[in-house]
C-alpha positions as YAML, in Angstrom:
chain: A
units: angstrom
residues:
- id: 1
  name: UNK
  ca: [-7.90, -23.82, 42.46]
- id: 2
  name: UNK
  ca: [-9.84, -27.53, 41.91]
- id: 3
  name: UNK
  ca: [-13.70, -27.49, 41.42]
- id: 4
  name: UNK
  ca: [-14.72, -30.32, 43.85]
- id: 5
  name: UNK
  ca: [-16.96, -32.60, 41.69]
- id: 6
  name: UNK
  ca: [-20.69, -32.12, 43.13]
- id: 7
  name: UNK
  ca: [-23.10, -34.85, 44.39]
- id: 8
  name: UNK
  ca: [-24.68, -36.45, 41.42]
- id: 9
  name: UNK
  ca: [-28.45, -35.44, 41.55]
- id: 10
  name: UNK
  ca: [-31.16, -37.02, 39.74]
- id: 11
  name: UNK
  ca: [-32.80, -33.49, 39.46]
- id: 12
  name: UNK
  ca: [-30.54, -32.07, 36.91]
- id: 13
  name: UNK
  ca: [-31.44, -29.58, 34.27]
- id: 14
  name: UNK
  ca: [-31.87, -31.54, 31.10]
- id: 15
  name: UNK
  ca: [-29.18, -29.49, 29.37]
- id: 16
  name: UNK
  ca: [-27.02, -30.56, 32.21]
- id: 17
  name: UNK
  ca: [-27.95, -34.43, 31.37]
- id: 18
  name: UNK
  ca: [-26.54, -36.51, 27.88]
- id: 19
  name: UNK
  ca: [-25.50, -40.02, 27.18]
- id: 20
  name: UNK
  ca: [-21.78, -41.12, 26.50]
- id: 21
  name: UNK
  ca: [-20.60, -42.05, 22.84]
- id: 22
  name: UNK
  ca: [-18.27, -44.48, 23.71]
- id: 23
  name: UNK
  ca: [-20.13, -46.61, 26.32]
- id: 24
  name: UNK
  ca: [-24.41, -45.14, 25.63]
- id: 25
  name: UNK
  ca: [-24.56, -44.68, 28.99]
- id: 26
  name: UNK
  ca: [-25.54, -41.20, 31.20]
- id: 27
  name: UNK
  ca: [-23.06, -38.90, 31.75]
- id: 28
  name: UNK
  ca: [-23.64, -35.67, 33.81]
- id: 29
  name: UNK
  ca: [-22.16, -31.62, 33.25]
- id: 30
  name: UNK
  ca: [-20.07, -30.75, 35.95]
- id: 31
  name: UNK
  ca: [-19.62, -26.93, 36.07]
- id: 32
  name: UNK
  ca: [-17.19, -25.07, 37.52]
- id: 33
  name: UNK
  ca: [-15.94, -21.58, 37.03]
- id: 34
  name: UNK
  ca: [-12.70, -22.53, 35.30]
- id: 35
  name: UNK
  ca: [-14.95, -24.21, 32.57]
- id: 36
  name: UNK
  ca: [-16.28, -27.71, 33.29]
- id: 37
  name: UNK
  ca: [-16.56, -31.44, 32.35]
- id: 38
  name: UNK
  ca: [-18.81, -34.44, 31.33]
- id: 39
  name: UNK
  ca: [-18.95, -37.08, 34.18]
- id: 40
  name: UNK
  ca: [-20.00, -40.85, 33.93]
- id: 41
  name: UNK
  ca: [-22.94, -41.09, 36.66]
- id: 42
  name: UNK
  ca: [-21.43, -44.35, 37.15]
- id: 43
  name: UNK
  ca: [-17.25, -45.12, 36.19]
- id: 44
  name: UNK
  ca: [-17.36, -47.16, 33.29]
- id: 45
  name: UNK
  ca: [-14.49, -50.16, 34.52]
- id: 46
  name: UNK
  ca: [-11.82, -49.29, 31.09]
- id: 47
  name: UNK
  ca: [-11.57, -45.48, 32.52]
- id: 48
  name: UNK
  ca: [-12.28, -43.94, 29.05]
- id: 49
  name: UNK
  ca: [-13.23, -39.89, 29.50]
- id: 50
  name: UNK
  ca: [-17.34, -38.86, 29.03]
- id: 51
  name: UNK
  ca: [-18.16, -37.85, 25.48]
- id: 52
  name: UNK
  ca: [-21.54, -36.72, 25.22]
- id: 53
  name: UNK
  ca: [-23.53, -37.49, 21.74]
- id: 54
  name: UNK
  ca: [-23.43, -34.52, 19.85]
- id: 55
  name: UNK
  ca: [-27.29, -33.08, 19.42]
- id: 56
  name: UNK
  ca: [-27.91, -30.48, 17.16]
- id: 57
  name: UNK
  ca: [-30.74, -29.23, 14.77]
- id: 58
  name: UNK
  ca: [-28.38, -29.62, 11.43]
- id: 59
  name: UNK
  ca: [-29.49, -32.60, 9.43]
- id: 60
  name: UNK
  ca: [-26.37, -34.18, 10.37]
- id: 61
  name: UNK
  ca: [-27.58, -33.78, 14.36]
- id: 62
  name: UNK
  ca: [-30.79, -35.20, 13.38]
- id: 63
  name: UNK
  ca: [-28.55, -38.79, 11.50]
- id: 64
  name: UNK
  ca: [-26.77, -39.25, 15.02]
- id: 65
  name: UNK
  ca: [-29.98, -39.12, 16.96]
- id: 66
  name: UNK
  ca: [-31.88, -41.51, 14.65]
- id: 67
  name: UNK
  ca: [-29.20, -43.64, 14.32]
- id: 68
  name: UNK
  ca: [-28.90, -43.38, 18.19]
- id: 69
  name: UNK
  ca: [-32.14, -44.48, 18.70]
- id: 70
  name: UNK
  ca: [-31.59, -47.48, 16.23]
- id: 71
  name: UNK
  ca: [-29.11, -48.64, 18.58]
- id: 72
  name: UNK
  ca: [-31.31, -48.26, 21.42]
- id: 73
  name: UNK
  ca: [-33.40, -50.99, 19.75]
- id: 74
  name: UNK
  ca: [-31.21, -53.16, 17.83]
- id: 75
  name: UNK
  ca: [-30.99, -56.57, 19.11]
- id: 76
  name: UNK
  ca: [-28.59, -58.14, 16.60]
- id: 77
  name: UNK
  ca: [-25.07, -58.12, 17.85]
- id: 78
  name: UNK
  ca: [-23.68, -57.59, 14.25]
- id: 79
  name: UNK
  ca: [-26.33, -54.76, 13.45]
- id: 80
  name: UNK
  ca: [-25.67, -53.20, 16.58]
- id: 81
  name: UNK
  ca: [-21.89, -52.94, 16.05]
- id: 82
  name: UNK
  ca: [-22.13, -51.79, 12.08]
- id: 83
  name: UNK
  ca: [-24.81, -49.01, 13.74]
- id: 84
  name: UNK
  ca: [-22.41, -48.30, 16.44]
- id: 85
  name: UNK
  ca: [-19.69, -47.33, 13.82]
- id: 86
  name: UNK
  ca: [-22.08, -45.56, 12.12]
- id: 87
  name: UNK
  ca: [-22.37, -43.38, 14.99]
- id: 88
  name: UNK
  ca: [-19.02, -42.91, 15.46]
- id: 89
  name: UNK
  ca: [-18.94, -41.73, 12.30]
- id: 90
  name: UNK
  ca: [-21.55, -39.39, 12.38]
- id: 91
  name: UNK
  ca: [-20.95, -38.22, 15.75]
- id: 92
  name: UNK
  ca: [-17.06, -37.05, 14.98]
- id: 93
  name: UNK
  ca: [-18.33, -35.19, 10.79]
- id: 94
  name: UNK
  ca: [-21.24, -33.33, 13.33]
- id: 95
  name: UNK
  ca: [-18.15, -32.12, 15.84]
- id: 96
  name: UNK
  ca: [-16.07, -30.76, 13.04]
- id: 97
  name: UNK
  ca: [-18.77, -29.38, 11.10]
- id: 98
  name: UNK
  ca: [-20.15, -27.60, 14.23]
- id: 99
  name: UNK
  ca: [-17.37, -26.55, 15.99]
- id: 100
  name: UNK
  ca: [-17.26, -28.66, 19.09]
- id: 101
  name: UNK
  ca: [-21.00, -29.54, 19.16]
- id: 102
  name: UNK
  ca: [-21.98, -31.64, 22.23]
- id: 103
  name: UNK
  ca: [-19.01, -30.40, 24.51]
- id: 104
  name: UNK
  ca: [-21.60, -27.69, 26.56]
- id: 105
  name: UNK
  ca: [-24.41, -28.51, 27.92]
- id: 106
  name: UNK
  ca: [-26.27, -25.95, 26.13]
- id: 107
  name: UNK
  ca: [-25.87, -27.80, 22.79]
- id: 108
  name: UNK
  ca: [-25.98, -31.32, 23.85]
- id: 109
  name: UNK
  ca: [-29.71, -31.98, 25.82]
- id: 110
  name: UNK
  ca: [-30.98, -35.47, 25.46]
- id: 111
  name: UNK
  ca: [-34.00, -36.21, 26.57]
- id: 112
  name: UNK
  ca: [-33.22, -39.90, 27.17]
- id: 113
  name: UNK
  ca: [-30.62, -38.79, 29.05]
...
């Protein structure tokens, strides 16, 4: 049996809210009893799957949120992209080190979300 995907709500539980690696922008937990999924809030045009921004307390959690923030701010196109690989980076050593980090809600709440 499908889990119908629920009406996006702008009232969601933090822990239920993150931002996508790929494209920065929010993403939403859809739960369902067979297990769940990260949605875009709105469908980015190239159709790549939601990949929340791993958050964690490790030291390694705490590089991929300040370089996150970097690129928040980062107005230089060149910057931006050598930042954005950074993340990459950091984001895919804080997954295997963790053990899936970021892929429940539970582990991945963003505040700017």
């Amino acid at each position: 049996m499908a889990c119908e995907e629920p009406e996006t709500s702008t009232q969601e539980p933090a822990e239920h809210r993150a931002r996508c690696l790929i494209c920065r922008t929010a993403i939403t937990w859809i739960d369902c009893p067979t297990g769940g999924w990260w949605a875009h809030d709105t469908h980015p045009g190239d159709d790549h799957n939601a990949i929340p921004i791993p958050v964690s307390d490790t030291p390694l959690g705490a590089a991929v949120a300040r370089v996150d923030a970097a690129l928040t701010v980062e107005a230089d196109h060149e910057r931006a992209a050598r930042l954005y690989a950074l993340l990459i980076r950091l984001s895919a050593a804080e997954f295997e080190f963790t053990d899936g980090a970021a892929l429940v809600p539970a582990r991945t709440a963003h505040p700017e979300a």
